[in-house]
N, CA, C and O atoms as CSV, one atom per row, in Angstrom:
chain,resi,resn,atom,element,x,y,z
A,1,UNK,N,N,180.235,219.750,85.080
A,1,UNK,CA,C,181.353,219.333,85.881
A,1,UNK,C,C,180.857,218.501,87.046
A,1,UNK,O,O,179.968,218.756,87.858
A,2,UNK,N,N,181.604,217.500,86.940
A,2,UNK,CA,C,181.147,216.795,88.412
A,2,UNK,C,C,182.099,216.128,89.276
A,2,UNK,O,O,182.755,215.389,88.541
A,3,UNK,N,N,182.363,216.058,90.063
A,3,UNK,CA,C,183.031,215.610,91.339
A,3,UNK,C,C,182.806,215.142,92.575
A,3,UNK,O,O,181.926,215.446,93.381
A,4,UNK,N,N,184.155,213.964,92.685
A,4,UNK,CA,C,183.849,213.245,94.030
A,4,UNK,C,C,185.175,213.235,95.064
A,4,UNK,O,O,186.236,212.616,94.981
A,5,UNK,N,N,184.659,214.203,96.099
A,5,UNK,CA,C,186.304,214.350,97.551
A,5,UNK,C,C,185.762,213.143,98.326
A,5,UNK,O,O,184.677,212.810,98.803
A,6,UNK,N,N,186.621,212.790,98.266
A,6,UNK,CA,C,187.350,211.107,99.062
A,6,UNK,C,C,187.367,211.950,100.560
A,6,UNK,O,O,188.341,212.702,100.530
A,7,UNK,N,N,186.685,212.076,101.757
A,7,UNK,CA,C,187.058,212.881,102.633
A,7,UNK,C,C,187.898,212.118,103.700
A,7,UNK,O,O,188.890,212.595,104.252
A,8,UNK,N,N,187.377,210.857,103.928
A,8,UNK,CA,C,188.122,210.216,104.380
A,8,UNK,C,C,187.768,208.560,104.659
A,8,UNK,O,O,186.678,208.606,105.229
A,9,UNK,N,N,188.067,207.477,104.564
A,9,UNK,CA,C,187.968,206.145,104.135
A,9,UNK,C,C,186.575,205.811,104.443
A,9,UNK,O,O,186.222,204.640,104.302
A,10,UNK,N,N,185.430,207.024,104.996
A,10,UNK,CA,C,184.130,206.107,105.000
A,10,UNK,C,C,183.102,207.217,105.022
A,10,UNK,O,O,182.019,207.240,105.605
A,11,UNK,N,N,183.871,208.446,104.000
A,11,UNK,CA,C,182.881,209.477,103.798
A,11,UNK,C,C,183.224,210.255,102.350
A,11,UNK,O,O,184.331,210.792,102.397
A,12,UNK,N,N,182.656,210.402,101.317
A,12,UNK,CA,C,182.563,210.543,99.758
A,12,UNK,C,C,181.337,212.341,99.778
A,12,UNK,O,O,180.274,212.755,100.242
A,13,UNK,N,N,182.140,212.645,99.189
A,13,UNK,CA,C,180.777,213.932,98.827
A,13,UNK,C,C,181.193,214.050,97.646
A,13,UNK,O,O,182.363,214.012,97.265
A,14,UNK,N,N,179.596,214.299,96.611
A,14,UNK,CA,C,179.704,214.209,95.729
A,14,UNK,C,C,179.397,215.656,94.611
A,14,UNK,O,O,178.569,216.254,95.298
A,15,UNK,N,N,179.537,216.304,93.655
A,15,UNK,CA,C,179.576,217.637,93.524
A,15,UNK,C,C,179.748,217.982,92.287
A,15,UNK,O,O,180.731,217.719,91.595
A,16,UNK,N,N,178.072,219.037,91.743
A,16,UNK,CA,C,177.805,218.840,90.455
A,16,UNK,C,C,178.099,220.336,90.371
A,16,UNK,O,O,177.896,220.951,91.418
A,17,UNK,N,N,178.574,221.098,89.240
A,17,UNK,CA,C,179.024,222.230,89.112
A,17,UNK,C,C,179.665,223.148,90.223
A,17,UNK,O,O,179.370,224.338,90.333
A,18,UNK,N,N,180.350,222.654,90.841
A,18,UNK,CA,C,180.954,223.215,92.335
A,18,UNK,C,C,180.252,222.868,93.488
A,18,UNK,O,O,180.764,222.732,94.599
A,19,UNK,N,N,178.755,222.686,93.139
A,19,UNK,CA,C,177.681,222.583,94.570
A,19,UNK,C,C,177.606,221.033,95.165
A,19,UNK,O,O,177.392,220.037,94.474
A,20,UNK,N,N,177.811,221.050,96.491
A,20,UNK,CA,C,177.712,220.007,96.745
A,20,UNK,C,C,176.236,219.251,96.609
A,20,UNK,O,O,175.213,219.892,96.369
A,21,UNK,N,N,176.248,218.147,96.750
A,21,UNK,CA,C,174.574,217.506,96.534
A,21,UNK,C,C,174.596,216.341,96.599
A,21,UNK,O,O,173.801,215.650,95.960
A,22,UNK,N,N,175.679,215.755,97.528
A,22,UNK,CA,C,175.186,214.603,98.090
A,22,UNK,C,C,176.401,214.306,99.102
A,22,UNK,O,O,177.540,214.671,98.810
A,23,UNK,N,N,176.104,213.592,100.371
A,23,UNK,CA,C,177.403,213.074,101.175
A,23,UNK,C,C,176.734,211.876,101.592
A,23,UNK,O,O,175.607,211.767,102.075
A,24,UNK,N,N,177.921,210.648,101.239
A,24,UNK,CA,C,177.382,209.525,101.699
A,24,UNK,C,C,178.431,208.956,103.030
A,24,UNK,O,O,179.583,209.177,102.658
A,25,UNK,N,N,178.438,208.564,103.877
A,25,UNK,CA,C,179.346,207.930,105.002
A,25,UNK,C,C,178.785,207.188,105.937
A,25,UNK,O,O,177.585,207.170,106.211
A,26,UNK,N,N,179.668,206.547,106.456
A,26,UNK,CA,C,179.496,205.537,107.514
A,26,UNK,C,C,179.631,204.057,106.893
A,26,UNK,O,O,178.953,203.568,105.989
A,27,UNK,N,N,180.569,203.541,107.538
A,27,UNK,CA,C,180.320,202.171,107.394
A,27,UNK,C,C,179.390,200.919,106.877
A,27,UNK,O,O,179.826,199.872,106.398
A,28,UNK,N,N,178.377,201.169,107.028
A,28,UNK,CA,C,176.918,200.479,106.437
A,28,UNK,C,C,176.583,200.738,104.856
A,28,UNK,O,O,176.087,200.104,103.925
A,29,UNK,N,N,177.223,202.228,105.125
A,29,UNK,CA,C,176.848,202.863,103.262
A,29,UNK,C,C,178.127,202.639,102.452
A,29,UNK,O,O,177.962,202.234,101.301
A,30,UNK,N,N,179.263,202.823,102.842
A,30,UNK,CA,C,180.685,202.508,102.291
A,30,UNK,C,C,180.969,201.274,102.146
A,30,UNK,O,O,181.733,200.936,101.242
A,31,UNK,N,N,180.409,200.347,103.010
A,31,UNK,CA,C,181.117,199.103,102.888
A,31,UNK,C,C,180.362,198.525,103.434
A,31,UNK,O,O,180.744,198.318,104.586
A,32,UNK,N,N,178.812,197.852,103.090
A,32,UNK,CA,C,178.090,197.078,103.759
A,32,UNK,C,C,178.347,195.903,103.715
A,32,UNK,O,O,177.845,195.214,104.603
A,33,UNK,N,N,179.015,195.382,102.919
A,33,UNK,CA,C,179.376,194.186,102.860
A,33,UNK,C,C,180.721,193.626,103.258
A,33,UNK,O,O,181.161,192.613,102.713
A,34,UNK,N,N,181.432,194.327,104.281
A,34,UNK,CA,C,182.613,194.313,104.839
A,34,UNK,C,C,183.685,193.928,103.659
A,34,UNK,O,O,184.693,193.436,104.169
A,35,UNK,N,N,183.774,194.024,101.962
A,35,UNK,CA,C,184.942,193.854,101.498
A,35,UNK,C,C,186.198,194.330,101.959
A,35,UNK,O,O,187.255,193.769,101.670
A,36,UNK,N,N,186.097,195.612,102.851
A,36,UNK,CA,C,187.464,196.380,103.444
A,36,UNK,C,C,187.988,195.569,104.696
A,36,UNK,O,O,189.149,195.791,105.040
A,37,UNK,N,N,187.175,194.565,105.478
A,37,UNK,CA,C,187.699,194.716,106.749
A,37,UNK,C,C,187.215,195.574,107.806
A,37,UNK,O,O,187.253,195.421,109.027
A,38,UNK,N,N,186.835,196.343,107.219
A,38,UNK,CA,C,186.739,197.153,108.504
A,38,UNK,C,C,187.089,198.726,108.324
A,38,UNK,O,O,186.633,199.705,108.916
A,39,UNK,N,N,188.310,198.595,107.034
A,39,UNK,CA,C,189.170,199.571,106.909
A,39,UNK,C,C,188.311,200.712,105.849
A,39,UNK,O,O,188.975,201.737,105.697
A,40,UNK,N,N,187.342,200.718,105.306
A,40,UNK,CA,C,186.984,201.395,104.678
A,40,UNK,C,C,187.876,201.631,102.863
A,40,UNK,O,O,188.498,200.878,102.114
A,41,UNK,N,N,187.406,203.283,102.821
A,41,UNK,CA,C,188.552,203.428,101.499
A,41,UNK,C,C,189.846,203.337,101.514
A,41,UNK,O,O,190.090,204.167,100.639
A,42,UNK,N,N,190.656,203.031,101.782
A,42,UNK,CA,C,191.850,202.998,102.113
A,42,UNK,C,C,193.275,202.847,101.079
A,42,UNK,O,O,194.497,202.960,101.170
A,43,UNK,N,N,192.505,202.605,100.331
A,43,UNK,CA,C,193.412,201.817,98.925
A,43,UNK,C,C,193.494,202.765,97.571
A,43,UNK,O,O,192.509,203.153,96.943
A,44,UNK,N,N,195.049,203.093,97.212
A,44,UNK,CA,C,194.455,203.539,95.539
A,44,UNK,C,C,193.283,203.196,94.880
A,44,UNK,O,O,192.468,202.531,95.519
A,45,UNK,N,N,193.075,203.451,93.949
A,45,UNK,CA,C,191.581,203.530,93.332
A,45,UNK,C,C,192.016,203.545,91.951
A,45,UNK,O,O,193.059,204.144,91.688
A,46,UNK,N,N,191.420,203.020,91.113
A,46,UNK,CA,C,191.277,203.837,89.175
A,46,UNK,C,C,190.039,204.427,89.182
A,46,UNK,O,O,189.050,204.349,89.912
A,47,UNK,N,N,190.323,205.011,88.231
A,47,UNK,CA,C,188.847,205.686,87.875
A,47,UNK,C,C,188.889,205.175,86.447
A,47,UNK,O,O,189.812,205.085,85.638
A,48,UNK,N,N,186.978,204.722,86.362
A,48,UNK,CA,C,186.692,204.248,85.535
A,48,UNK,C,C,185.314,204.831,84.441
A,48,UNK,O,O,184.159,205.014,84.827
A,49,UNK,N,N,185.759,205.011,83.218
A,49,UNK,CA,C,184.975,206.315,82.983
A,49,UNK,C,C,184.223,205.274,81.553
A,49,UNK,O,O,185.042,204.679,80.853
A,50,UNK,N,N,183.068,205.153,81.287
A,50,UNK,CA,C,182.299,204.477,80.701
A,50,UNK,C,C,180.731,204.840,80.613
A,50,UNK,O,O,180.146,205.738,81.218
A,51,UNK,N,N,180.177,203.854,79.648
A,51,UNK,CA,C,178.455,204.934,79.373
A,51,UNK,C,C,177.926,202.747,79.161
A,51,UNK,O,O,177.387,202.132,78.241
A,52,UNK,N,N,178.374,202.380,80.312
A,52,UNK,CA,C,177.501,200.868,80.531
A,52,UNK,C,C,176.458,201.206,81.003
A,52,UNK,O,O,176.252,202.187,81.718
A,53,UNK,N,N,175.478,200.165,80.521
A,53,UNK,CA,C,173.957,200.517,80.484
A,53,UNK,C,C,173.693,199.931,81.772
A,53,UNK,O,O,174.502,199.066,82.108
A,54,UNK,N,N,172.736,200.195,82.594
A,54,UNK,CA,C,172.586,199.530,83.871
A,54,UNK,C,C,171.340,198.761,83.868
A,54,UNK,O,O,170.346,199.250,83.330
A,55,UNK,N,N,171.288,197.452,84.490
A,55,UNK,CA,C,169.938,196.478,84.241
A,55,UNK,C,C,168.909,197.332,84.569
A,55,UNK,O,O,167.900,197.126,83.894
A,56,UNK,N,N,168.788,198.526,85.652
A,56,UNK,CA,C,167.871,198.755,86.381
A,56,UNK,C,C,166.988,200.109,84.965
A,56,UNK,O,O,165.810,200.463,85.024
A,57,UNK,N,N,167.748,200.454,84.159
A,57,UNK,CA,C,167.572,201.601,82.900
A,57,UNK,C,C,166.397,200.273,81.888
A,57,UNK,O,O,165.336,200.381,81.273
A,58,UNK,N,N,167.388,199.073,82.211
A,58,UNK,CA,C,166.540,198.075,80.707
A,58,UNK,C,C,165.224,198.027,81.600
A,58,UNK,O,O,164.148,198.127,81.011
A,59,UNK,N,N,165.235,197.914,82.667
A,59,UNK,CA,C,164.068,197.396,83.150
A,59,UNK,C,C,162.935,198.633,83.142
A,59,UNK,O,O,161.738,198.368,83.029
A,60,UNK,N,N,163.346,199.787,83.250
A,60,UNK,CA,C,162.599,201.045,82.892
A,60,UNK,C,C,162.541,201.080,81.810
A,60,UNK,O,O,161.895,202.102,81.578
A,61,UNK,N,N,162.848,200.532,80.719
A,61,UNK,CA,C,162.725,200.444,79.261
A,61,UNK,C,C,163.462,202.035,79.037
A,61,UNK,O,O,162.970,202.895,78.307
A,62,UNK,N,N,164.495,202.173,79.679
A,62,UNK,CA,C,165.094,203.663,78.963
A,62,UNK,C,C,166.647,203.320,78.319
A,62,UNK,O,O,167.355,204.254,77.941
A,63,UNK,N,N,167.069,202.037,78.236
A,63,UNK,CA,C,168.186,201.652,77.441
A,63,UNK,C,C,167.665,202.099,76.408
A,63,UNK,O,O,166.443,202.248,76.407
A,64,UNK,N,N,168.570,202.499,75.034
A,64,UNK,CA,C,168.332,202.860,73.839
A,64,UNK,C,C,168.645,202.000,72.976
A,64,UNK,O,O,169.790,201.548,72.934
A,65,UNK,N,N,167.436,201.518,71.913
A,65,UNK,CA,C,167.614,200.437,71.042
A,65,UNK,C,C,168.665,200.646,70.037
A,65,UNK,O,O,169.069,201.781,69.785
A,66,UNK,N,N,169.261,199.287,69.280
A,66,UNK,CA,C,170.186,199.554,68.352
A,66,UNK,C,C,170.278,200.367,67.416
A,66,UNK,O,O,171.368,200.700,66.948
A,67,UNK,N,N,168.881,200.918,66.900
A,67,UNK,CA,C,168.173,201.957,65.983
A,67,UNK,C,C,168.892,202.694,66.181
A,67,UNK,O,O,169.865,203.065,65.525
A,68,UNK,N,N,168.302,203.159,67.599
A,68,UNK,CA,C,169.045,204.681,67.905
A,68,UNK,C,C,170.334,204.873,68.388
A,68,UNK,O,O,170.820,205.996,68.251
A,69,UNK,N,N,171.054,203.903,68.987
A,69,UNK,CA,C,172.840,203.485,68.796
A,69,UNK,C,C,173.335,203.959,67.618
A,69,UNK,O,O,174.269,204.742,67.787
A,70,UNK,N,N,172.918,203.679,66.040
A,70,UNK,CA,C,173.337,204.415,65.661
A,70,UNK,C,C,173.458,205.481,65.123
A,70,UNK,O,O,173.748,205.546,63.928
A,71,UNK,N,N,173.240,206.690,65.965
A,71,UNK,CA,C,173.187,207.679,65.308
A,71,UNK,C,C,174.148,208.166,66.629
A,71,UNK,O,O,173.822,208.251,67.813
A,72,UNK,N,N,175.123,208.379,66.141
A,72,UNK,CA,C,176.332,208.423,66.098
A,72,UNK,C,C,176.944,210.252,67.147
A,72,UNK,O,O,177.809,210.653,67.926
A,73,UNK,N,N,175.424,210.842,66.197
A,73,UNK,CA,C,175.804,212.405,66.790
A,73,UNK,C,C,174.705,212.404,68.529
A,73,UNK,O,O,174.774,213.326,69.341
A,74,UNK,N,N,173.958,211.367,68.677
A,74,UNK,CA,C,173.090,211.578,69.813
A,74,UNK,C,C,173.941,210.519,70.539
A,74,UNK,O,O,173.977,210.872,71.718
A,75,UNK,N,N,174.645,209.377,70.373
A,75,UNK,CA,C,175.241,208.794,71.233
A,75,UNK,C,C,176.871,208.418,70.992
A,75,UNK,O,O,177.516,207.413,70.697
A,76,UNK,N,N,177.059,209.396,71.202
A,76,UNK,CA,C,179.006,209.659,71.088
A,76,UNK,C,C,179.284,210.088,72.681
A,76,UNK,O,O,178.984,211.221,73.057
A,77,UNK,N,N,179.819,209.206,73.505
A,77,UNK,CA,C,180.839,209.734,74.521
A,77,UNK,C,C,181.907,210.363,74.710
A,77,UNK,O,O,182.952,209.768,74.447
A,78,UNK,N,N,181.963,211.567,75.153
A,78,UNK,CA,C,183.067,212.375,74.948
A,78,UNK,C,C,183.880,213.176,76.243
A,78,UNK,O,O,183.523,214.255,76.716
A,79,UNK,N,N,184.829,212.527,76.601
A,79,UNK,CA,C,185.593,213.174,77.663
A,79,UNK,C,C,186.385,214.477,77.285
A,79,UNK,O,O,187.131,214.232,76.337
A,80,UNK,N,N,186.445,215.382,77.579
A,80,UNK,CA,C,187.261,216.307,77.691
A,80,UNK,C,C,188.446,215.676,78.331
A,80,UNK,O,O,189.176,214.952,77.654
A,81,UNK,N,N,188.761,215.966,79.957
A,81,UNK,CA,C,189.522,215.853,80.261
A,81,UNK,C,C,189.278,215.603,81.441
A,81,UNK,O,O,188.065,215.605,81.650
A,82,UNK,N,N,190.291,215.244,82.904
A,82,UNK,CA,C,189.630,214.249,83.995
A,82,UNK,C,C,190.723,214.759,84.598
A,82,UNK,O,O,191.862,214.538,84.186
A,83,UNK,N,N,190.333,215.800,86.072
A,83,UNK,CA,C,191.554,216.616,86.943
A,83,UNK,C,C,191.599,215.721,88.053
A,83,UNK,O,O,190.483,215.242,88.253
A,84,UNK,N,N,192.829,215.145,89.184
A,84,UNK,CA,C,192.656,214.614,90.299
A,84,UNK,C,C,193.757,215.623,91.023
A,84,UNK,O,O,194.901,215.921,90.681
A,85,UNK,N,N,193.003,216.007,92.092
A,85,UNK,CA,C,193.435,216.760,92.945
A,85,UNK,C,C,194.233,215.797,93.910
A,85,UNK,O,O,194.008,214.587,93.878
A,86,UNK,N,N,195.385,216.467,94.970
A,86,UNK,CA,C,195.333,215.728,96.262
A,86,UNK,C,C,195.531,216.720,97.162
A,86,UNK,O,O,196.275,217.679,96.955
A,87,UNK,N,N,194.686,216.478,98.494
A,87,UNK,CA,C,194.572,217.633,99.135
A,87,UNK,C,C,195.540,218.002,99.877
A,87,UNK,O,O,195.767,216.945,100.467
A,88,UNK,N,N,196.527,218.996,100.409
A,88,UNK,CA,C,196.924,219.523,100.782
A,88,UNK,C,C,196.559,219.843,102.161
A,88,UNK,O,O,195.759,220.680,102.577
A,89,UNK,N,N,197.466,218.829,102.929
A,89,UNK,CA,C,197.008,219.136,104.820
A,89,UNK,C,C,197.004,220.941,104.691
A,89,UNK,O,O,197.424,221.593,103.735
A,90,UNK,N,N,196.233,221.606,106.308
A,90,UNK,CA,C,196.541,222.868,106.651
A,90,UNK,C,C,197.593,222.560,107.353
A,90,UNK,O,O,198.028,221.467,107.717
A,91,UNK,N,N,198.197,224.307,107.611
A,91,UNK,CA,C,199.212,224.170,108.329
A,91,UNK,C,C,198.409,224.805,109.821
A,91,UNK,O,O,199.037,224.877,110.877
């Protein structure tokens, strides 16, 4: 299980079987390249759920050759299912 709370437009924690294990924030790390303005996360979002290979994997030579693409039972992506919470101010 893994998960990411949106805490607030310029702070993300991220969370692998309930435990947290990573928080990223601040301005510099959220948005170094000022696409927001200023404003941080602020905006609906999609979520985008995919198994794209990343240049930095080819360059470690750990992309998997076409060979092994197909075999079908070692590289099948499989979602269960995908929960989005929204949090609930305290009172």
């Amino acid at each position: 299980r893994v998960g990411v709370f949106w805490k607030d437009p310029f702070t993300l924690e991220y969370y692998v079987d309930g435990e947290l294990v990573r928080t990223v924030s601040g301005k510099d790390i959220i948005d170094p390249n000022n696409y927001t303005g200023g404003t941080g996360l602020v905006k609906d979002m999609d979520i985008i759920i995919n198994m794209e290979d990343q240049s930095w994997r080819a360059v470690k030579g750990l992309s998997p050759t076409d060979e092994e693409l197909k075999n079908v039972e070692d590289h099948t992506f499989l979602v269960d299912w995908i929960r989005v919470y929204t949090p609930v101010p305290e009172e």
